[in-house]
N, CA, C, O and CB atoms as a CASP TS submission, in Angstrom:
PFRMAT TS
TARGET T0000
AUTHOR 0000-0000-0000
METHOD Language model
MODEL 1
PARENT N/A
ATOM      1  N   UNK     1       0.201  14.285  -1.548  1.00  0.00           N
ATOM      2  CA  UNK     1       1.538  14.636  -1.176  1.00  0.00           C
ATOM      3  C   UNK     1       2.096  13.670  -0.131  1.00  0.00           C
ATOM      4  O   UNK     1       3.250  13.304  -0.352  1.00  0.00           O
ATOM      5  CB  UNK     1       1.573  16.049  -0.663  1.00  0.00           C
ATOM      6  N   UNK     2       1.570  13.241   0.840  1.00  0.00           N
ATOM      7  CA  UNK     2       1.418  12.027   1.970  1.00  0.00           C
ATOM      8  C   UNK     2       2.151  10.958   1.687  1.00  0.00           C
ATOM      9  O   UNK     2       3.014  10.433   2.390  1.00  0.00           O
ATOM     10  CB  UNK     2       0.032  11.458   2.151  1.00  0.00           C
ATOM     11  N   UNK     3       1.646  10.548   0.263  1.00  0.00           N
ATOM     12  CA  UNK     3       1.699   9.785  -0.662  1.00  0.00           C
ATOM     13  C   UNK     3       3.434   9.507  -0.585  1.00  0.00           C
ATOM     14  O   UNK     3       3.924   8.768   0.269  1.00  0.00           O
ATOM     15  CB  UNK     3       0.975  10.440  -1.991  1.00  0.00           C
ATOM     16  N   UNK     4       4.121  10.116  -1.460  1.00  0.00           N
ATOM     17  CA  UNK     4       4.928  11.281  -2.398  1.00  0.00           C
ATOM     18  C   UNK     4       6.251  10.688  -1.095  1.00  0.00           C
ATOM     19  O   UNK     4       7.250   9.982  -1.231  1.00  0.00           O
ATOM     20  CB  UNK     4       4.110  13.600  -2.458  1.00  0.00           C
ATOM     21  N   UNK     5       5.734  11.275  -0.065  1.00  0.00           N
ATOM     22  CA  UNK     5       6.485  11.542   1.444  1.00  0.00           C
ATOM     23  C   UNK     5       6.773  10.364   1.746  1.00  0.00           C
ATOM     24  O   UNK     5       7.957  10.062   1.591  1.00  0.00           O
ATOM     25  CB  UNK     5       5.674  12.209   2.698  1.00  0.00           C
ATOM     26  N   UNK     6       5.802   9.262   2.287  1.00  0.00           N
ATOM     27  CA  UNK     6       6.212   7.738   3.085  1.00  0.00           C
ATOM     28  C   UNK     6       4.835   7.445   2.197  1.00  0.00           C
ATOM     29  O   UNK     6       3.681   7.841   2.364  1.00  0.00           O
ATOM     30  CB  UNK     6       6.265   7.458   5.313  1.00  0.00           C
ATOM     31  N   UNK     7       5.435   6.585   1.177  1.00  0.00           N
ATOM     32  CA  UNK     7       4.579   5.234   0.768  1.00  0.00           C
ATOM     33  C   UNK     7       4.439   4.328   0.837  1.00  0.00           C
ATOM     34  O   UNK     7       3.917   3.481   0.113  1.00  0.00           O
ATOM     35  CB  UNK     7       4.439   4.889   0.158  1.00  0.00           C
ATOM     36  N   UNK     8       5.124   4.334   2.212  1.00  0.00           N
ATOM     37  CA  UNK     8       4.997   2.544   3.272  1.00  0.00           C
ATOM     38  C   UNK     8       3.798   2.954   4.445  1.00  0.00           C
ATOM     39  O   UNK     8       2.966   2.060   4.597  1.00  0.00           O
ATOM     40  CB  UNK     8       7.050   1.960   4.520  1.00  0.00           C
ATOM     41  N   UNK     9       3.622   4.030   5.190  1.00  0.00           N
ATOM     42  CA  UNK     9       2.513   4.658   5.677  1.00  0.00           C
ATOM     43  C   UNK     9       0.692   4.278   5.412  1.00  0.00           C
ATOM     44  O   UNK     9      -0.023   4.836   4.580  1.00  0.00           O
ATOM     45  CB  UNK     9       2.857   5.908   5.184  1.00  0.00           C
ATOM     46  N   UNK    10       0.365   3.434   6.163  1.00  0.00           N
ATOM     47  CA  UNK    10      -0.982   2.807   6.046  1.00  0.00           C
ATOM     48  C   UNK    10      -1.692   4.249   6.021  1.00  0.00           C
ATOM     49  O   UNK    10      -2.221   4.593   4.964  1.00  0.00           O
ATOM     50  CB  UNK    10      -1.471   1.642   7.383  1.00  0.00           C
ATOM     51  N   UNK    11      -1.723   4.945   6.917  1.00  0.00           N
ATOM     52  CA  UNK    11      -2.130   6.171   7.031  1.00  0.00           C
ATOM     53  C   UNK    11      -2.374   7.165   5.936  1.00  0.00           C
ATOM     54  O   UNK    11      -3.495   7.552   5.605  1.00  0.00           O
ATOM     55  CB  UNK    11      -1.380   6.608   7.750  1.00  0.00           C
ATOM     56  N   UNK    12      -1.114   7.592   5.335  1.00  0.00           N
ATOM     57  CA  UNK    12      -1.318   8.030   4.071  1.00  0.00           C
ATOM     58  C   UNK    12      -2.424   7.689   3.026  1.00  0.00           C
ATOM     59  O   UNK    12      -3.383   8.337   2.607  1.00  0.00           O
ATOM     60  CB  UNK    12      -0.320   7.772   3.596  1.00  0.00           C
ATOM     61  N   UNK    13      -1.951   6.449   2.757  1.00  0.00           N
ATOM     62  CA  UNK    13      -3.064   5.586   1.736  1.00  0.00           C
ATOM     63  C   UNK    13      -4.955   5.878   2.778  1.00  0.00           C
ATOM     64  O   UNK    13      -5.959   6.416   2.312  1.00  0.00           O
ATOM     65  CB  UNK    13      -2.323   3.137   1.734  1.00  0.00           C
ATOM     66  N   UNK    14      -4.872   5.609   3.413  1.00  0.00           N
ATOM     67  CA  UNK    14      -6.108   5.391   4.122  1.00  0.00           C
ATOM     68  C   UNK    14      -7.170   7.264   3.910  1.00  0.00           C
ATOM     69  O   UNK    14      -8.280   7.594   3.490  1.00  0.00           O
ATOM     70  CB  UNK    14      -5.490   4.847   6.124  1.00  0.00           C
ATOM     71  N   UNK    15      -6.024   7.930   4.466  1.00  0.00           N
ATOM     72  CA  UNK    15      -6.074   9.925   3.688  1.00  0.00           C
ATOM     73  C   UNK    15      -6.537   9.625   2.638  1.00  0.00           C
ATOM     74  O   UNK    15      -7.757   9.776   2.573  1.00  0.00           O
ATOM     75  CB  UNK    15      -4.495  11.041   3.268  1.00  0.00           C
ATOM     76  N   UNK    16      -5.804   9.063   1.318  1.00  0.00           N
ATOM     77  CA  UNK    16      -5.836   9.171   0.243  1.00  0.00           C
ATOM     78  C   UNK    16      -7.668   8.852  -0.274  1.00  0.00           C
ATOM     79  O   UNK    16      -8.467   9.497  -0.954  1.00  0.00           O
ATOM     80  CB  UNK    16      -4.630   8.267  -0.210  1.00  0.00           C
ATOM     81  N   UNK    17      -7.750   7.258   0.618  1.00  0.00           N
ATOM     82  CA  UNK    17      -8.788   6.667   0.008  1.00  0.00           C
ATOM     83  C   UNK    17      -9.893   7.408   0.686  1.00  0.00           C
ATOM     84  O   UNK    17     -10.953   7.150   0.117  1.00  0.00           O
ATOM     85  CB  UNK    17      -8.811   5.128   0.123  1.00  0.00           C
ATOM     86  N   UNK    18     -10.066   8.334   1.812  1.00  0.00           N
ATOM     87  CA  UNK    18     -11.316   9.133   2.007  1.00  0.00           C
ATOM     88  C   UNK    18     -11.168   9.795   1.535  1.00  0.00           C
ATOM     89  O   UNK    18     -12.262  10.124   1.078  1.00  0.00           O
ATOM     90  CB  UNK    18     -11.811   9.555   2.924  1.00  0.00           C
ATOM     91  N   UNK    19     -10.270  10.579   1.115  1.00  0.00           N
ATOM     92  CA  UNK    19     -10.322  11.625  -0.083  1.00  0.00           C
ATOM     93  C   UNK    19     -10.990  11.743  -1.252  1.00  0.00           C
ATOM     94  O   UNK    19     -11.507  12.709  -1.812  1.00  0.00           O
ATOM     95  CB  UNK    19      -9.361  11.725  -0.535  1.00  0.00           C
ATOM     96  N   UNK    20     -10.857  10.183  -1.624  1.00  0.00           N
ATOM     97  CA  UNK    20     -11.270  10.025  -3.445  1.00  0.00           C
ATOM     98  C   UNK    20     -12.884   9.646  -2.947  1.00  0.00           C
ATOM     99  O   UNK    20     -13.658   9.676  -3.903  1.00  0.00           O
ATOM    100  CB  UNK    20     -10.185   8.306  -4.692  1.00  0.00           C
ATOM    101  N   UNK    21     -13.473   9.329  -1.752  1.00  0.00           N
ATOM    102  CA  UNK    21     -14.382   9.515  -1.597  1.00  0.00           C
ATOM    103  C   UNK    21     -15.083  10.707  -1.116  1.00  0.00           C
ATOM    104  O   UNK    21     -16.172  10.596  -0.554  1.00  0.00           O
ATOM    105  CB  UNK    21     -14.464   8.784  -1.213  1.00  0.00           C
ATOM    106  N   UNK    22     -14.703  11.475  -1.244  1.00  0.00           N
ATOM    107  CA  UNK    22     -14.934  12.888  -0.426  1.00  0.00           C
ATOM    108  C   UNK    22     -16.080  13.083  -1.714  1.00  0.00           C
ATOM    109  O   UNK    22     -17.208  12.954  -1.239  1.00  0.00           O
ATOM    110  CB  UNK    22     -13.292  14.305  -0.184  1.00  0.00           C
ATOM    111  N   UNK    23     -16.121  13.365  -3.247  1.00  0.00           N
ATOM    112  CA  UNK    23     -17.376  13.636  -4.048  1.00  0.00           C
ATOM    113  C   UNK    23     -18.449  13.033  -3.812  1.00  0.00           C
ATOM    114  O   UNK    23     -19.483  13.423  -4.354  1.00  0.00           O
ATOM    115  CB  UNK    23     -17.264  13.442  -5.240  1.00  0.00           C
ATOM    116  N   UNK    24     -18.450  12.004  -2.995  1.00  0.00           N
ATOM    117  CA  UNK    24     -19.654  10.925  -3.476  1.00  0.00           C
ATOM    118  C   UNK    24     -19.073   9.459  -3.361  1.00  0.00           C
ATOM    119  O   UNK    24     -18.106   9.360  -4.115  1.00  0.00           O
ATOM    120  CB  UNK    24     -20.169  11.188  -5.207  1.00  0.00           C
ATOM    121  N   UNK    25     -19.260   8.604  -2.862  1.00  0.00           N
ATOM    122  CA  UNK    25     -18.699   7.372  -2.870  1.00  0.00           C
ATOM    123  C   UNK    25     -18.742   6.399  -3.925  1.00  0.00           C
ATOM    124  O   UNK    25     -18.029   5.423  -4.157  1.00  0.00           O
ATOM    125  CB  UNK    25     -19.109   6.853  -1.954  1.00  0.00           C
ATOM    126  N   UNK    26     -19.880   6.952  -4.594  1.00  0.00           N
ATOM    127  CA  UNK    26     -19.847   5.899  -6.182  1.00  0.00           C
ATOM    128  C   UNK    26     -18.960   6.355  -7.671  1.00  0.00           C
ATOM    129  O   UNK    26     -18.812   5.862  -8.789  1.00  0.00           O
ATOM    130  CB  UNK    26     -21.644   5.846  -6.833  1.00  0.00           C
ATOM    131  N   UNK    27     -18.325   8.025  -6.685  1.00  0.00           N
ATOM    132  CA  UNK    27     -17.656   8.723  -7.767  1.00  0.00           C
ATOM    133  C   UNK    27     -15.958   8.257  -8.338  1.00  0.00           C
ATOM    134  O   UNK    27     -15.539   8.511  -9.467  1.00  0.00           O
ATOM    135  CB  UNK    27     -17.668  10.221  -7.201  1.00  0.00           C
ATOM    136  N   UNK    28     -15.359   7.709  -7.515  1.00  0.00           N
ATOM    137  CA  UNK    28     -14.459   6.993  -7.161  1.00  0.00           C
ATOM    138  C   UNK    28     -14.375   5.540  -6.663  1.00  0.00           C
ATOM    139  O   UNK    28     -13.322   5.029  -6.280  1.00  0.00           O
ATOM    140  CB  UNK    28     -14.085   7.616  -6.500  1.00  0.00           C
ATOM    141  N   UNK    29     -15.428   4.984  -6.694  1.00  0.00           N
ATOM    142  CA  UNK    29     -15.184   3.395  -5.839  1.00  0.00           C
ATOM    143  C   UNK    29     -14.240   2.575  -6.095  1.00  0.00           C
ATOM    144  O   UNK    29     -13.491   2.234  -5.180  1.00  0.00           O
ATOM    145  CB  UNK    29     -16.202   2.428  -5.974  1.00  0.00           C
ATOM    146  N   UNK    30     -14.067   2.080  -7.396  1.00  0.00           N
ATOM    147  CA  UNK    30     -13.155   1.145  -7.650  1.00  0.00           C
ATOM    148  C   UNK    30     -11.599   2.061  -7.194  1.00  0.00           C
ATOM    149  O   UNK    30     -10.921   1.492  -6.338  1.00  0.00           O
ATOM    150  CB  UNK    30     -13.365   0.593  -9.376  1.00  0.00           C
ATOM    151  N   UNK    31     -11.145   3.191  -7.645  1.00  0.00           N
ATOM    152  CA  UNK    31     -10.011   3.378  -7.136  1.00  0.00           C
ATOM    153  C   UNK    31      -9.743   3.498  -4.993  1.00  0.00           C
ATOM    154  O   UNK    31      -8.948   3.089  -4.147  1.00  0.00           O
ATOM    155  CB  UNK    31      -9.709   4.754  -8.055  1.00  0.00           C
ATOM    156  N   UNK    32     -10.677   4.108  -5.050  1.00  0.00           N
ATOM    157  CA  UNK    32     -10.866   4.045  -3.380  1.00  0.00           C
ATOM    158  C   UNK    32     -10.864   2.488  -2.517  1.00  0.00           C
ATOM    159  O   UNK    32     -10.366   2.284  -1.410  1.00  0.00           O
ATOM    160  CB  UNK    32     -12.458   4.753  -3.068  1.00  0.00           C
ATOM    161  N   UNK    33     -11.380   1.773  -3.153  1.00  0.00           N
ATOM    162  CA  UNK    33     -11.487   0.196  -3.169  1.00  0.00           C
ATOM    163  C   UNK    33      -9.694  -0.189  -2.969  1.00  0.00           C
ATOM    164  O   UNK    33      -9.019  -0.480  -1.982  1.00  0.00           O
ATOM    165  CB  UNK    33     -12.330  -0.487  -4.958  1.00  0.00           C
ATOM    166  N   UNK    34      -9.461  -0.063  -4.037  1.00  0.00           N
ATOM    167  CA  UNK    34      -7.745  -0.254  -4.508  1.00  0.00           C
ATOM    168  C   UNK    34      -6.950   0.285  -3.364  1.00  0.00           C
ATOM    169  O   UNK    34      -6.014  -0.308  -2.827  1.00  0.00           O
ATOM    170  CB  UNK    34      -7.221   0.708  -6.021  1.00  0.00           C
ATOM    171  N   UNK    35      -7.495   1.684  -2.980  1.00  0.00           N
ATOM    172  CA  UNK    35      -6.437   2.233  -1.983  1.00  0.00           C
ATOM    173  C   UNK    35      -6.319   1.474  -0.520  1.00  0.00           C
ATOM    174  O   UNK    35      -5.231   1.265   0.017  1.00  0.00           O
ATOM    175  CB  UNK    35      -6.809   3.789  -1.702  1.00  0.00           C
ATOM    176  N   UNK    36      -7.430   1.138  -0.020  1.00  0.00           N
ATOM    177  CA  UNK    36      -7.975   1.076   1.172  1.00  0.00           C
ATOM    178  C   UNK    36      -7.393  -0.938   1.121  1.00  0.00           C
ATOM    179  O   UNK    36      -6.695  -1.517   1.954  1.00  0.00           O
ATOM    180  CB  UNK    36     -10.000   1.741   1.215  1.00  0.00           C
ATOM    181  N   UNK    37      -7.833  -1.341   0.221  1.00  0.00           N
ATOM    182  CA  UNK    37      -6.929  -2.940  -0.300  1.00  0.00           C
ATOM    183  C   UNK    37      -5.364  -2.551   0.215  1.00  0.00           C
ATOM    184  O   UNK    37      -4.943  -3.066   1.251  1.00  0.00           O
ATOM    185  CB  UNK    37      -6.900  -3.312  -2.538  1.00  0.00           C
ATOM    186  N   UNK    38      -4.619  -1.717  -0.479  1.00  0.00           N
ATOM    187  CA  UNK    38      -3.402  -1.350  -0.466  1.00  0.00           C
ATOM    188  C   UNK    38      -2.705  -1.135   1.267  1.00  0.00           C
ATOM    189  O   UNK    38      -1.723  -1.608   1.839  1.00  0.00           O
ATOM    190  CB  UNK    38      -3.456  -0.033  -1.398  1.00  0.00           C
ATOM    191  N   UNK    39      -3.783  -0.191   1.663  1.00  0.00           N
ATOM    192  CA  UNK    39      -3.417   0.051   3.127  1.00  0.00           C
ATOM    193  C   UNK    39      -3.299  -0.956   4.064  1.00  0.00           C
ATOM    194  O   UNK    39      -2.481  -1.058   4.979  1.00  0.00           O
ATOM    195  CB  UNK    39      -4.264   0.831   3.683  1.00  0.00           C
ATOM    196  N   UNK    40      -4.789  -2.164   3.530  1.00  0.00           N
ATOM    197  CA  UNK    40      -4.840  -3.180   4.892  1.00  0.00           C
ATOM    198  C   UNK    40      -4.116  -3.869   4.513  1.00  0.00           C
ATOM    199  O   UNK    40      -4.506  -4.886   5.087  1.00  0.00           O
ATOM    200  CB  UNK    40      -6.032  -3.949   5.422  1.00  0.00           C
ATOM    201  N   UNK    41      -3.020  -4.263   3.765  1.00  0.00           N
ATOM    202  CA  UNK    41      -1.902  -5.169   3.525  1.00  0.00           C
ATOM    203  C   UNK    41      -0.850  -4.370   3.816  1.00  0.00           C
ATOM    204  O   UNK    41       0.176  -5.000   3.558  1.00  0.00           O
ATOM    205  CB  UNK    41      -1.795  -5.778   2.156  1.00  0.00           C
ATOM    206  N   UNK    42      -0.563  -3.101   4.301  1.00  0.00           N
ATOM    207  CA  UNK    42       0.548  -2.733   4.643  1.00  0.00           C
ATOM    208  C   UNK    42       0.802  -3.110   6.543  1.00  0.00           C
ATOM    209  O   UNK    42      -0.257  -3.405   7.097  1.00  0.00           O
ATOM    210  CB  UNK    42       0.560  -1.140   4.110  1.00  0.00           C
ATOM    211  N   UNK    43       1.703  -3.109   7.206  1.00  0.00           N
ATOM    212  CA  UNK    43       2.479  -3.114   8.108  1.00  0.00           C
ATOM    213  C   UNK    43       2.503  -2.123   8.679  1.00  0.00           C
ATOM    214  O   UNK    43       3.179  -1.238   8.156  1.00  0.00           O
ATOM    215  CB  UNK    43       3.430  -3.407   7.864  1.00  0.00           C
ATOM    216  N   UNK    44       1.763  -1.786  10.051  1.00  0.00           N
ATOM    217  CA  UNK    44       1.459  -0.125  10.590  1.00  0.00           C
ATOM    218  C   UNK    44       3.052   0.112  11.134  1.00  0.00           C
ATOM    219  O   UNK    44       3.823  -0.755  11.546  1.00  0.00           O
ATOM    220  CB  UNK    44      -0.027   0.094  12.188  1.00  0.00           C
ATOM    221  N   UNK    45       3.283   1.523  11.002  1.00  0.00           N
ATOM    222  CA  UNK    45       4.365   1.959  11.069  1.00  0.00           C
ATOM    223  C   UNK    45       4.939   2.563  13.052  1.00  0.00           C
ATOM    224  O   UNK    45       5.974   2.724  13.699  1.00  0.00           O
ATOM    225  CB  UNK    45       4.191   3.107   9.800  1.00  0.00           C
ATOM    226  N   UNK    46       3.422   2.683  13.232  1.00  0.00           N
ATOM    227  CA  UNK    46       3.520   2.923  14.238  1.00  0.00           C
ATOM    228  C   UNK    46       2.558   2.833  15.642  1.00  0.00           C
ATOM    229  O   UNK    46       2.179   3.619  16.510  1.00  0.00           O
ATOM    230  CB  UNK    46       3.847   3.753  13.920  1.00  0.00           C
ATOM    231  N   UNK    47       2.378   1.210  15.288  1.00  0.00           N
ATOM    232  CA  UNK    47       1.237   0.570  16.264  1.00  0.00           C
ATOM    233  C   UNK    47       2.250   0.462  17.741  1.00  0.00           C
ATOM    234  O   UNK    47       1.776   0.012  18.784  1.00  0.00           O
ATOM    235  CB  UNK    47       0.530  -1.295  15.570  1.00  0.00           C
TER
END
């Protein structure tokens, strides 16, 4: 939902990608991979 809300938000994405690791870390890797990629190229919103 985070997501959904501000998808310029490093934060969000970063939620997202411990999330998809929350089963197991090999259960999700490549998408969790993707997210956490996604976040460290964003611009913190509120450093």
């Amino acid at each position: 939902m985070a997501i959904r809300l501000t998808p310029q938000a490093p934060g969000a994405w970063l939620g997202l990608g411990l999330g998809l690791q929350w089963p197991g870390p090999k259960a999700h890797a490549a998408e969790s991979t993707a997210v956490f990629d996604n976040a460290a190229r964003m611009q913190p919103l509120d450093a």
